[in-house]
DSSP file (Angstrom, degrees, kcal/mol; ACC not computed):
  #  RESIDUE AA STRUCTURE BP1 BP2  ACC     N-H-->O    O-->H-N    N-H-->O    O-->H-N    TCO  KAPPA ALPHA  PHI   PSI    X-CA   Y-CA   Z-CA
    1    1 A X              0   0    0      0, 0.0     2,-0.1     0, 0.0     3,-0.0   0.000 360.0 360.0 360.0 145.0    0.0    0.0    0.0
    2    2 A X     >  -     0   0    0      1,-0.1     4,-3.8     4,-0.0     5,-0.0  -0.387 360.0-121.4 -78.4 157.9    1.3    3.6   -0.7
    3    3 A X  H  > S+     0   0    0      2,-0.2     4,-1.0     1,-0.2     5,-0.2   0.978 123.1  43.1 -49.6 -87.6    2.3    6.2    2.1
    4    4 A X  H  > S+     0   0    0      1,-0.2     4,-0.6     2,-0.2    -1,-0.2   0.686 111.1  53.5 -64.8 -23.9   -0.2    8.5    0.9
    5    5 A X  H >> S+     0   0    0      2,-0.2     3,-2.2     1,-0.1     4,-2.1   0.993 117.4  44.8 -44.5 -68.9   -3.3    5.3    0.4
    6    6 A X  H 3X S+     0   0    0     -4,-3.8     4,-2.9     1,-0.3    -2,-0.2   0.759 108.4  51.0 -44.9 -39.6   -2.5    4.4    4.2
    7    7 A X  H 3< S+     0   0    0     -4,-1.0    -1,-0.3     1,-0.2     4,-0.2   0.472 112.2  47.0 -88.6  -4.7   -2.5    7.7    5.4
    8    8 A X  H <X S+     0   0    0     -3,-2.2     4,-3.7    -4,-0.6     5,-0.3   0.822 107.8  56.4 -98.9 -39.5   -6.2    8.6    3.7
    9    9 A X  H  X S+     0   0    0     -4,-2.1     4,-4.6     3,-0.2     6,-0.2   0.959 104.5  51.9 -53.8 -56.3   -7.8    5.5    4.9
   10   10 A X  H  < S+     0   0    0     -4,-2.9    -1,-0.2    -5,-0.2    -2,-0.1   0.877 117.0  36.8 -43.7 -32.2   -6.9    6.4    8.3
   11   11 A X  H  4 S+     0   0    0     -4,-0.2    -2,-0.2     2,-0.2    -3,-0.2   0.977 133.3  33.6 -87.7 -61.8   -8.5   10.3    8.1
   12   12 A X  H  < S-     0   0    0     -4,-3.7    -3,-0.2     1,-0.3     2,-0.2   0.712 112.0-105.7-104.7  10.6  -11.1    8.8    6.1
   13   13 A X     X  -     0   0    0     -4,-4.6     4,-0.8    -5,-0.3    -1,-0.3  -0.424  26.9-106.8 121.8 148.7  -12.1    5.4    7.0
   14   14 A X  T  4 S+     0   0    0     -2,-0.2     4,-0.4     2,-0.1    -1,-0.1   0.155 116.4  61.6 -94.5  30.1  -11.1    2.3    5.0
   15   15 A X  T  > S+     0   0    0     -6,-0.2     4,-1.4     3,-0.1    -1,-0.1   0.708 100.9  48.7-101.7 -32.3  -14.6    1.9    3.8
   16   16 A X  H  > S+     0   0    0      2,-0.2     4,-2.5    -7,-0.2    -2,-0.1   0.885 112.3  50.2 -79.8 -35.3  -14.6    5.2    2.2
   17   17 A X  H  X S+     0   0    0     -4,-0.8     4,-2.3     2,-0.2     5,-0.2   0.973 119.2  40.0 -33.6 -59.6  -11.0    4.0    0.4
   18   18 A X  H  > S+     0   0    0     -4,-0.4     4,-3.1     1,-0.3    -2,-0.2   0.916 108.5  59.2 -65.2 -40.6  -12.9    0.7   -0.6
   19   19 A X  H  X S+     0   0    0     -4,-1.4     4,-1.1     2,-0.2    -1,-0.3   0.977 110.8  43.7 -65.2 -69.4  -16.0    2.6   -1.4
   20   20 A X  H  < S+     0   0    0     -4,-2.5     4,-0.3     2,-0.2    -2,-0.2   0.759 114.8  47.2 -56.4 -24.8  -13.7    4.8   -4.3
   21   21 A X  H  X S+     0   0    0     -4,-2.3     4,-1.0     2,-0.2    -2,-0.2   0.739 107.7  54.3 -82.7 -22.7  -12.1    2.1   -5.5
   22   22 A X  H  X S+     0   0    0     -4,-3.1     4,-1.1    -5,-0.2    -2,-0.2   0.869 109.5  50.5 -36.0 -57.8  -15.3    0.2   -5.8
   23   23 A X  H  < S+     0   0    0     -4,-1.1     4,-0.3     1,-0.2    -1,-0.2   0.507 106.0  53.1 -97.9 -28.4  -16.6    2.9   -7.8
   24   24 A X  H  > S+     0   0    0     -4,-0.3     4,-1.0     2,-0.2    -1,-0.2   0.769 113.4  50.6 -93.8 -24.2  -13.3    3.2  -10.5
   25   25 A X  H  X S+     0   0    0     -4,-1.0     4,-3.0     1,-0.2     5,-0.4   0.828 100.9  58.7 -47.3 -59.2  -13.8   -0.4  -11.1
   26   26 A X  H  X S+     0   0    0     -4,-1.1     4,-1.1     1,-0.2    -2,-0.2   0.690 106.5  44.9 -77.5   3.5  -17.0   -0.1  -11.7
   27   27 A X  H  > S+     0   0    0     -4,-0.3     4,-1.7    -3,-0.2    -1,-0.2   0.706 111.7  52.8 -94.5 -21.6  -16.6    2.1  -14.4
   28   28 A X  H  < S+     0   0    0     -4,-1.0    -2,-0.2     2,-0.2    -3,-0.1   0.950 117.4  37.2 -45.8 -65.1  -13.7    0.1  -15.9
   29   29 A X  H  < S+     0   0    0     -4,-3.0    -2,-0.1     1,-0.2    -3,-0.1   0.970 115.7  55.7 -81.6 -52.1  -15.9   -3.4  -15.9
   30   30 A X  H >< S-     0   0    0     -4,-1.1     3,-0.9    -5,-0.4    -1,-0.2   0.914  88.7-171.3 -59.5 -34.3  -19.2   -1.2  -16.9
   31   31 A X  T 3<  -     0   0    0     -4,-1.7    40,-1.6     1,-0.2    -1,-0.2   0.320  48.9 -68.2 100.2 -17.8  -17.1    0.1  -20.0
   32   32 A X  T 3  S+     0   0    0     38,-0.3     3,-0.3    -5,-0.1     4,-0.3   0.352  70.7 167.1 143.3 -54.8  -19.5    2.9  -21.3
   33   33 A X    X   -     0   0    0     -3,-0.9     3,-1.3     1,-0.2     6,-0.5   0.500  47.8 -69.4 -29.4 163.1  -22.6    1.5  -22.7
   34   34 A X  T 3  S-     0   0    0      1,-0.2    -1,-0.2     5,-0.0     3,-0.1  -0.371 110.0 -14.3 -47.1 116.5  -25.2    3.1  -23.5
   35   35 A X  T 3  S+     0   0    0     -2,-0.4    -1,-0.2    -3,-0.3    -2,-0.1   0.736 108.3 142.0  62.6  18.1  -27.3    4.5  -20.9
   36   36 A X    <>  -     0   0    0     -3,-1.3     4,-0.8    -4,-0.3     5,-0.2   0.004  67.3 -77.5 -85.5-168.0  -25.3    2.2  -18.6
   37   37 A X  H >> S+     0   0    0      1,-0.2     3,-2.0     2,-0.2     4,-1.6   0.976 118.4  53.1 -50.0 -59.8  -23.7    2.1  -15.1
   38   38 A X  H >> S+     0   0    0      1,-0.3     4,-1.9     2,-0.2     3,-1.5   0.909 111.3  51.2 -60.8 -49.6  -20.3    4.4  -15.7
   39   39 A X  H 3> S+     0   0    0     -6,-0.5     4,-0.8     1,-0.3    -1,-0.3   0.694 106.8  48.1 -87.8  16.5  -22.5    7.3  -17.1
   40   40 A X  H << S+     0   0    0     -3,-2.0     4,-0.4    -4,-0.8    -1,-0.3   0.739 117.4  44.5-101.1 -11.9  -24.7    7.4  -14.6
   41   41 A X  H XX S+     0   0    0     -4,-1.6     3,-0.8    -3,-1.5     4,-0.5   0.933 113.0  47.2 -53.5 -79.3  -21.7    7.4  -12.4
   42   42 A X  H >< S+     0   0    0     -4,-1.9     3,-0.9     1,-0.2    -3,-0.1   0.903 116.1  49.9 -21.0 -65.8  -19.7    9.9  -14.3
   43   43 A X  T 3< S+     0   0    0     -4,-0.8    -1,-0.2    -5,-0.4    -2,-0.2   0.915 116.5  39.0 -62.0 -27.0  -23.1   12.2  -14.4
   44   44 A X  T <4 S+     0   0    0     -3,-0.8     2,-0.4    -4,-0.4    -1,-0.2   0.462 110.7  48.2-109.0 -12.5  -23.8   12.0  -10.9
   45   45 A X    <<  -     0   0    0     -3,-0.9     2,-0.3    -4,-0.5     3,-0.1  -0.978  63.1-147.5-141.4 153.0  -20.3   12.2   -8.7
   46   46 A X        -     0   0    0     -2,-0.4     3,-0.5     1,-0.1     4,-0.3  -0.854  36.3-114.0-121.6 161.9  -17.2   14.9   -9.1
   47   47 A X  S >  S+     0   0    0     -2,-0.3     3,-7.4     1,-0.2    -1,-0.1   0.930 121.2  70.8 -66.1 -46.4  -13.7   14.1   -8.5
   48   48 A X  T 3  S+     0   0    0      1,-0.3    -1,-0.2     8,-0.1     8,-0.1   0.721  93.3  68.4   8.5 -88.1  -14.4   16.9   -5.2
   49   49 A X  T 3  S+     0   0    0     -3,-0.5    -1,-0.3     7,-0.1     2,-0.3   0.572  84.5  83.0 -11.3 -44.6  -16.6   13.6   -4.1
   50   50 A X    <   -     0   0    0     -3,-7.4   -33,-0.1    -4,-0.3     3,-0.0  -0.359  62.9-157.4 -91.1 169.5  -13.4   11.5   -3.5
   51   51 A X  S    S+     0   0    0     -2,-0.3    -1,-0.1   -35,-0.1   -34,-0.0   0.928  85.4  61.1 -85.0 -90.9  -11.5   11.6   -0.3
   52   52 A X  S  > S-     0   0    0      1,-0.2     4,-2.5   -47,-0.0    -1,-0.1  -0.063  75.8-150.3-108.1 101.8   -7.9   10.1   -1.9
   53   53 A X  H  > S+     0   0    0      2,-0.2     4,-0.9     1,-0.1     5,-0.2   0.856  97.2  60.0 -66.4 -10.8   -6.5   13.0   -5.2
   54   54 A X  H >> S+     0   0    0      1,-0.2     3,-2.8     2,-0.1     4,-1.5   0.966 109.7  33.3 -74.0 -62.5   -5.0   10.3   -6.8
   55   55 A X  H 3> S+     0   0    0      2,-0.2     4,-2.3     1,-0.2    -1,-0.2   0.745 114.9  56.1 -36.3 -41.7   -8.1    8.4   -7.2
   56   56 A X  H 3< S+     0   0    0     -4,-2.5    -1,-0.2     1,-0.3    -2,-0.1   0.752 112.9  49.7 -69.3 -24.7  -10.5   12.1   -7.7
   57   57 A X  H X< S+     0   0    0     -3,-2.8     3,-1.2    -4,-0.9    -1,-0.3   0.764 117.0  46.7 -98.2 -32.3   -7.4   12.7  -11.0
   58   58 A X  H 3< S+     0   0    0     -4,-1.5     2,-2.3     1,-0.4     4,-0.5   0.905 109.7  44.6 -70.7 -90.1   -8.5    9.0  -11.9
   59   59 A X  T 3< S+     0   0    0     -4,-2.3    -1,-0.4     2,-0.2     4,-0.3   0.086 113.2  51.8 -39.3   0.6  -11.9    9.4  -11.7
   60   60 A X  S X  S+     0   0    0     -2,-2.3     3,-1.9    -3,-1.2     5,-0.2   0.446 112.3  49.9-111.1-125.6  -11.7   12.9  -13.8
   61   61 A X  T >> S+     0   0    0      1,-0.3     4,-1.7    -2,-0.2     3,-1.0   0.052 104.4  54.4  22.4 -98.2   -9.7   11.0  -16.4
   62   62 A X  H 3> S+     0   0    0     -4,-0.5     4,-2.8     1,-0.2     3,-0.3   0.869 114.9  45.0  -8.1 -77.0  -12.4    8.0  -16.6
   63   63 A X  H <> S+     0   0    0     -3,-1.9     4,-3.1    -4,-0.3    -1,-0.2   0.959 105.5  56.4 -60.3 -30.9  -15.2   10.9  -17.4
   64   64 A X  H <> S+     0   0    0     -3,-1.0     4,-0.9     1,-0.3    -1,-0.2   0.948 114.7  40.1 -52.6 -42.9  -13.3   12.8  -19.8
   65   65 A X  H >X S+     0   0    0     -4,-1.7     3,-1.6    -3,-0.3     4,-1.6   0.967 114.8  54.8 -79.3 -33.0  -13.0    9.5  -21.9
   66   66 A X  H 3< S+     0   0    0     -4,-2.8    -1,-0.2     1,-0.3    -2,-0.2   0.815 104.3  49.1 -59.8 -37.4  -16.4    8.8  -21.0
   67   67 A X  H 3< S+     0   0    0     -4,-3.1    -1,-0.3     1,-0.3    -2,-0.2   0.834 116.1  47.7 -76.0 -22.4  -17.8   12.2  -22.4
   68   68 A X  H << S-     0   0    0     -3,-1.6    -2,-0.3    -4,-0.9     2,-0.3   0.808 129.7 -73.3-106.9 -35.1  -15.8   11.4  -25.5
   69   69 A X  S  < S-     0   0    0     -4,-1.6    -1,-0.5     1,-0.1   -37,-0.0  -0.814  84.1  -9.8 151.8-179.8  -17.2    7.1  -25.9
   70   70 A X        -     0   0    0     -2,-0.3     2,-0.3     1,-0.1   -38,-0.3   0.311  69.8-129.1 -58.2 158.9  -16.7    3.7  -24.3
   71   71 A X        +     0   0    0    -40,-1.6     2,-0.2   -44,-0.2    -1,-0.1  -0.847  30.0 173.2-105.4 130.3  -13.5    3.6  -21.3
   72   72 A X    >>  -     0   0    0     -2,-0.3     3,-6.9   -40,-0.1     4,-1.4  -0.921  52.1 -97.4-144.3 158.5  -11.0    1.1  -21.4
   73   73 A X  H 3> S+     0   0    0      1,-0.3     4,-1.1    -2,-0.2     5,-0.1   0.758 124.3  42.0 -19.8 -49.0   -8.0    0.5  -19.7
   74   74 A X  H 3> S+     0   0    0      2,-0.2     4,-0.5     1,-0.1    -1,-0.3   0.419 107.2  55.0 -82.5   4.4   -6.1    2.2  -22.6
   75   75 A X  H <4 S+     0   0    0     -3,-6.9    -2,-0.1     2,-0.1    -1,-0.1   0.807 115.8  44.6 -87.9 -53.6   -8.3    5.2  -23.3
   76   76 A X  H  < S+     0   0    0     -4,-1.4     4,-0.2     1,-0.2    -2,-0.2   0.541 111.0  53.4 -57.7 -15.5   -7.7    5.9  -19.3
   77   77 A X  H >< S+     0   0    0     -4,-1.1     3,-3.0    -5,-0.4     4,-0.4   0.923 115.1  42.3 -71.9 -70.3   -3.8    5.1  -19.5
   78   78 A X  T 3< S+     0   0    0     -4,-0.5    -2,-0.2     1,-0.3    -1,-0.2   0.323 111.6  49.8 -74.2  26.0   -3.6    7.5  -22.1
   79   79 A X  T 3  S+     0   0    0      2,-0.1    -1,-0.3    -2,-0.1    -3,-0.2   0.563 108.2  57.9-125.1 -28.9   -5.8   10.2  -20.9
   80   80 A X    <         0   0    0     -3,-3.0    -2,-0.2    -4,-0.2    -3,-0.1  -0.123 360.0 360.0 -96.1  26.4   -3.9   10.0  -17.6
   81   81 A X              0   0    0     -4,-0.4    -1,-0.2     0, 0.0    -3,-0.1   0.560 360.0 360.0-122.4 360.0   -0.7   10.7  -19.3
Protein backbone atom coordinates (compact mmCIF):
# COMPACT_ATOMS: atom_id res chain seq x y z
CA UNK A 1 0.00 0.00 0.00
CA UNK A 2 1.26 3.63 -0.70
CA UNK A 3 2.34 6.21 2.12
CA UNK A 4 -0.20 8.46 0.90
CA UNK A 5 -3.30 5.26 0.41
CA UNK A 6 -2.52 4.42 4.20
CA UNK A 7 -2.49 7.70 5.43
CA UNK A 8 -6.18 8.61 3.72
CA UNK A 9 -7.82 5.50 4.91
CA UNK A 10 -6.89 6.42 8.35
CA UNK A 11 -8.53 10.27 8.10
CA UNK A 12 -11.13 8.81 6.12
CA UNK A 13 -12.05 5.36 7.04
CA UNK A 14 -11.10 2.27 5.02
CA UNK A 15 -14.61 1.94 3.84
CA UNK A 16 -14.61 5.16 2.16
CA UNK A 17 -11.04 4.03 0.44
CA UNK A 18 -12.86 0.67 -0.57
CA UNK A 19 -15.98 2.63 -1.41
CA UNK A 20 -13.65 4.81 -4.28
CA UNK A 21 -12.06 2.15 -5.53
CA UNK A 22 -15.26 0.17 -5.85
CA UNK A 23 -16.57 2.94 -7.77
CA UNK A 24 -13.25 3.21 -10.45
CA UNK A 25 -13.83 -0.40 -11.06
CA UNK A 26 -17.04 -0.09 -11.66
CA UNK A 27 -16.56 2.13 -14.36
CA UNK A 28 -13.72 0.05 -15.89
CA UNK A 29 -15.88 -3.36 -15.93
CA UNK A 30 -19.17 -1.23 -16.88
CA UNK A 31 -17.09 0.13 -19.97
CA UNK A 32 -19.49 2.91 -21.29
CA UNK A 33 -22.62 1.53 -22.75
CA UNK A 34 -25.23 3.09 -23.49
CA UNK A 35 -27.33 4.47 -20.88
CA UNK A 36 -25.31 2.25 -18.59
CA UNK A 37 -23.71 2.10 -15.12
CA UNK A 38 -20.29 4.41 -15.71
CA UNK A 39 -22.52 7.32 -17.11
CA UNK A 40 -24.69 7.42 -14.56
CA UNK A 41 -21.72 7.42 -12.38
CA UNK A 42 -19.73 9.94 -14.29
CA UNK A 43 -23.08 12.24 -14.38
CA UNK A 44 -23.81 12.04 -10.85
CA UNK A 45 -20.34 12.22 -8.72
CA UNK A 46 -17.17 14.89 -9.09
CA UNK A 47 -13.71 14.10 -8.47
CA UNK A 48 -14.43 16.94 -5.25
CA UNK A 49 -16.55 13.61 -4.12
CA UNK A 50 -13.43 11.46 -3.48
CA UNK A 51 -11.52 11.59 -0.30
CA UNK A 52 -7.85 10.08 -1.94
CA UNK A 53 -6.50 13.01 -5.16
CA UNK A 54 -4.99 10.28 -6.80
CA UNK A 55 -8.12 8.43 -7.20
CA UNK A 56 -10.51 12.07 -7.68
CA UNK A 57 -7.44 12.67 -11.01
CA UNK A 58 -8.55 8.99 -11.86
CA UNK A 59 -11.89 9.36 -11.67
CA UNK A 60 -11.72 12.92 -13.83
CA UNK A 61 -9.74 11.05 -16.41
CA UNK A 62 -12.41 8.01 -16.59
CA UNK A 63 -15.23 10.88 -17.35
CA UNK A 64 -13.31 12.83 -19.84
CA UNK A 65 -12.97 9.51 -21.92
CA UNK A 66 -16.38 8.79 -21.04
CA UNK A 67 -17.84 12.23 -22.43
CA UNK A 68 -15.82 11.36 -25.54
CA UNK A 69 -17.18 7.14 -25.92
CA UNK A 70 -16.69 3.74 -24.26
CA UNK A 71 -13.54 3.62 -21.34
CA UNK A 72 -11.01 1.15 -21.39
CA UNK A 73 -8.04 0.51 -19.66
CA UNK A 74 -6.08 2.19 -22.61
CA UNK A 75 -8.26 5.15 -23.33
CA UNK A 76 -7.66 5.89 -19.31
CA UNK A 77 -3.83 5.14 -19.47
CA UNK A 78 -3.58 7.53 -22.15
CA UNK A 79 -5.75 10.19 -20.85
CA UNK A 80 -3.86 10.01 -17.61
CA UNK A 81 -0.73 10.72 -19.25
Amino acid sequence: MREHEHEHETAAGPCAAAAERGVLAALLLDGGGAGGLAHRLAADLRPEHFGDPVRAEIFSAAAAVLARGPLDVVLLAAELR
